[in-house]
C-alpha positions as CSV (number, residue, x, y, z in Angstrom):
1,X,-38.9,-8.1,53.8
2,X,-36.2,-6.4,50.8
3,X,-34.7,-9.6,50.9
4,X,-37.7,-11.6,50.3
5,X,-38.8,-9.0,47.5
6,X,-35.4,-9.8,45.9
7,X,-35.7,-13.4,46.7
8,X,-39.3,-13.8,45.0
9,X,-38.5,-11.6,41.5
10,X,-35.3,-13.3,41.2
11,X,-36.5,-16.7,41.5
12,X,-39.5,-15.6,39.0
13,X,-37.4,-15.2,36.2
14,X,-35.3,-18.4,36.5
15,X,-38.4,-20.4,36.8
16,X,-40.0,-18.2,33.4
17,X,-37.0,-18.8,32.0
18,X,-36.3,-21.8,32.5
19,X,-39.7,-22.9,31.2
20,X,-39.2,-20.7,28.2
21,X,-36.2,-22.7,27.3
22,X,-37.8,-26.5,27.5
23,X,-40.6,-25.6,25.7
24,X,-38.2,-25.4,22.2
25,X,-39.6,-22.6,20.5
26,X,-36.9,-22.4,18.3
27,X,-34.6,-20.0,20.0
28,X,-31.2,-20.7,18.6
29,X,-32.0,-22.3,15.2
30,X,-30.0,-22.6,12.1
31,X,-31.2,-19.5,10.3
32,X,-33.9,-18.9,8.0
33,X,-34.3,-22.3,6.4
34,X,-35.3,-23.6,9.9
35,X,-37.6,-21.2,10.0
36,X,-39.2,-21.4,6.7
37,X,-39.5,-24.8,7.4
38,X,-41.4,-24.6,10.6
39,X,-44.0,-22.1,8.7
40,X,-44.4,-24.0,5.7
41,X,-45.2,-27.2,8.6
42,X,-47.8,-24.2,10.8
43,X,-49.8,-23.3,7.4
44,X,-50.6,-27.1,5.9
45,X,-51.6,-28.0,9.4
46,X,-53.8,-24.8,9.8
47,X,-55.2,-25.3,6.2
48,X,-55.7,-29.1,6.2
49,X,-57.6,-28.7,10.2
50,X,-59.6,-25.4,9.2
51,X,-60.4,-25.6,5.5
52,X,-62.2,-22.4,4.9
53,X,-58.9,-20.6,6.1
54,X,-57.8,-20.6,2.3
55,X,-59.9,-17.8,1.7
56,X,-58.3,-15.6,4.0
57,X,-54.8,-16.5,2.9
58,X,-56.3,-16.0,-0.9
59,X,-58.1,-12.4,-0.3
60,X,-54.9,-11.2,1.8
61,X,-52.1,-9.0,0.9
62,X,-49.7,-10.8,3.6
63,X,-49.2,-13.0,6.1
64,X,-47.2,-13.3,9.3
65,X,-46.7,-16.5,10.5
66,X,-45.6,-17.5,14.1
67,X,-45.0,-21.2,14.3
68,X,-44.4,-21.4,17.9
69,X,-44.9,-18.7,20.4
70,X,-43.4,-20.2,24.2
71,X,-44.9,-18.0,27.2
72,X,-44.5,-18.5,30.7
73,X,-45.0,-16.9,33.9
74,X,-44.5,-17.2,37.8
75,X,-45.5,-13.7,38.6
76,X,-43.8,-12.0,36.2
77,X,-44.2,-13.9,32.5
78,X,-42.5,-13.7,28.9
79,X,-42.8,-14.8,25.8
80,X,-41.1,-15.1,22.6
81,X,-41.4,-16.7,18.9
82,X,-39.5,-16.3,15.7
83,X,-41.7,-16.3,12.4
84,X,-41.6,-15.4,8.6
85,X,-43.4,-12.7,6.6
86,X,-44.6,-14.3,3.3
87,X,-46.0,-11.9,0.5
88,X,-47.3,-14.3,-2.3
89,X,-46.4,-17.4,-0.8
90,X,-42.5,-16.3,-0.8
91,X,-40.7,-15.2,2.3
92,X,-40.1,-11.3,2.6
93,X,-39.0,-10.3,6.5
94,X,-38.5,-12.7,9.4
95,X,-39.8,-11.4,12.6
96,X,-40.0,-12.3,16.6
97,X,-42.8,-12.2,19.0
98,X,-41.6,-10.7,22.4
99,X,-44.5,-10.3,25.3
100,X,-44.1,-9.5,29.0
101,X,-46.7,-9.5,31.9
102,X,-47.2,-8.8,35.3
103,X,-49.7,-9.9,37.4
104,X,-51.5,-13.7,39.3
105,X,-50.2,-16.0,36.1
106,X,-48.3,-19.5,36.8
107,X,-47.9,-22.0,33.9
108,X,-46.3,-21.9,30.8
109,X,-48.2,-22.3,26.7
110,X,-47.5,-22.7,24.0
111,X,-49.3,-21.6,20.5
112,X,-49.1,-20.9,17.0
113,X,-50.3,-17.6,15.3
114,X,-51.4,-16.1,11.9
115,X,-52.0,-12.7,11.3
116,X,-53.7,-11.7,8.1
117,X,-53.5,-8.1,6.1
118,X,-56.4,-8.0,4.6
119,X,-55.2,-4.1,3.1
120,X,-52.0,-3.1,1.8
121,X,-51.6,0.1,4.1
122,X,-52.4,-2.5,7.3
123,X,-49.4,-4.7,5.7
124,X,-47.6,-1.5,4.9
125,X,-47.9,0.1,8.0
126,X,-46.6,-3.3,9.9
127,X,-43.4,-3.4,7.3
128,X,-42.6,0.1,8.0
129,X,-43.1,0.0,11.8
130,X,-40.1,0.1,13.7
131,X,-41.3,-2.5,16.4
132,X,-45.4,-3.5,15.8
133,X,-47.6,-4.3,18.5
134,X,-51.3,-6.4,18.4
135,X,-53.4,-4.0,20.0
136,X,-56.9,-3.6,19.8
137,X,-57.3,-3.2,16.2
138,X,-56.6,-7.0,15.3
139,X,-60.0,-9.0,15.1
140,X,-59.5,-12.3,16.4
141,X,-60.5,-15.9,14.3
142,X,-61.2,-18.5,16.6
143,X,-62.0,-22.2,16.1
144,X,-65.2,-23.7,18.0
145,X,-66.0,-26.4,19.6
146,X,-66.7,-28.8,16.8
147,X,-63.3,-27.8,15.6
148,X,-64.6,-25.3,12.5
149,X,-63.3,-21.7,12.2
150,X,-65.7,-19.0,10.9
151,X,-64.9,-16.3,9.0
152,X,-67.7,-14.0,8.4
153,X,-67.7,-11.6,5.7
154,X,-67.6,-8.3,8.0
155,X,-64.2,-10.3,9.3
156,X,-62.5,-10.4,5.7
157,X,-63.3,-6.4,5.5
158,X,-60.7,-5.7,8.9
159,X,-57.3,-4.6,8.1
160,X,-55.5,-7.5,10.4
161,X,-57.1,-10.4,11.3
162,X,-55.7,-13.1,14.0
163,X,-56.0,-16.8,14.5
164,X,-54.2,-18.4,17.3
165,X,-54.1,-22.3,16.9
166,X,-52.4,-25.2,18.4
167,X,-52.4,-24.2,21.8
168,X,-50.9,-26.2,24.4
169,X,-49.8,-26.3,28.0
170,X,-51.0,-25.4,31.3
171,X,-52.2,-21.5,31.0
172,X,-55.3,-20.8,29.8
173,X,-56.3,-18.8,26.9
174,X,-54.2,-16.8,24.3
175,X,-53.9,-13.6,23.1
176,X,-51.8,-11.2,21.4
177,X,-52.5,-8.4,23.3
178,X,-49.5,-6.9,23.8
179,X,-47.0,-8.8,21.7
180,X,-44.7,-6.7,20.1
181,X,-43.3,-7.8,16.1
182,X,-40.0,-6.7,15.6
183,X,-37.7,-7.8,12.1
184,X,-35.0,-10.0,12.8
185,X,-31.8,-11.2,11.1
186,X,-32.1,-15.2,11.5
């Protein structure tokens, strides 16, 4: 029975792996450029599909951007992406997405992410942070049906706000519960 224990974690992580690596999340790329690249791609898609988007990215004080964020799972799942913090339009801080679950998950998603601060002390407070995670004070955007995003005006007074876009593959839903920011060196 120890043996098949072994045998079943084991064989979870290659296969999370595994998927992690052919999804091409951008693990491995050629510095910051590559990165900047991918974010300046993530935000004209995200404001040419959801126009009224422009007024959070105007009445913010920054923006994290996470082109592509690869999970997977057999079991046990992960997840990483590489992004930029941009302070008026201009790269400050590069960061990566880390996650890790536990629990009845098989599949592997992808998905892009934005997180708004809407104050200075909630952008502040990430900058400073030795290792941020989304918990439950992030208030979450989300597109509808027809394709629209709403932003009310009680949504532009939270400190952080999150919209997860562009999600593909075979797990359903997205969240960043439990993803954990941490400044990187590209």
């Amino acid at each position: 029975m120890t043996n098949l224990t072994r045998r079943g974690f084991a064989l979870s992580g290659i296969a999370a792996a595994s998927m992690t690596a052919a999804c091409g999340n951008g693990v491995g790329s050629n510095g910051g450029n590559e990165i900047d690249a991918r974010v300046d791609t993530t935000l004209n898609y995200l404001y040419s599909t959801y126009p009224n988007m422009t007024d959070l990215r105007d009445k913010s004080t920054g923006i994290l951007v996470m082109p592509v964020v690869t999970e997977a799972g057999f079991g046990f799942g992960a997840g990483y992406g590489r992004g930029a913090l941009r302070i008026n339009d201009v790269t400050v801080d590069y960061y990566s997405a880390t996650k890790g679950t536990v629990g009845l998950q098989i599949g592997a998603q992808q998905h892009a992410h934005v997180l708004f601060f809407m104050t200075d002390g909630a952008l502040s407070e990430f900058r400073r942070s030795n290792g941020w995670a989304a918990g439950a004070g992030v208030q979450y955007v989300v597109a509808n049906e027809a394709g629209n995003v709403s932003t009310e005006t009680t949504n532009l007074l939270d400190p952080v706000i999150a919209v997860i876009f562009a999600q593909a593959g075979l797990k359903v839903g997205a969240t960043l519960e439990g993803i954990k920011y941490s400044r990187i060196i590209p």
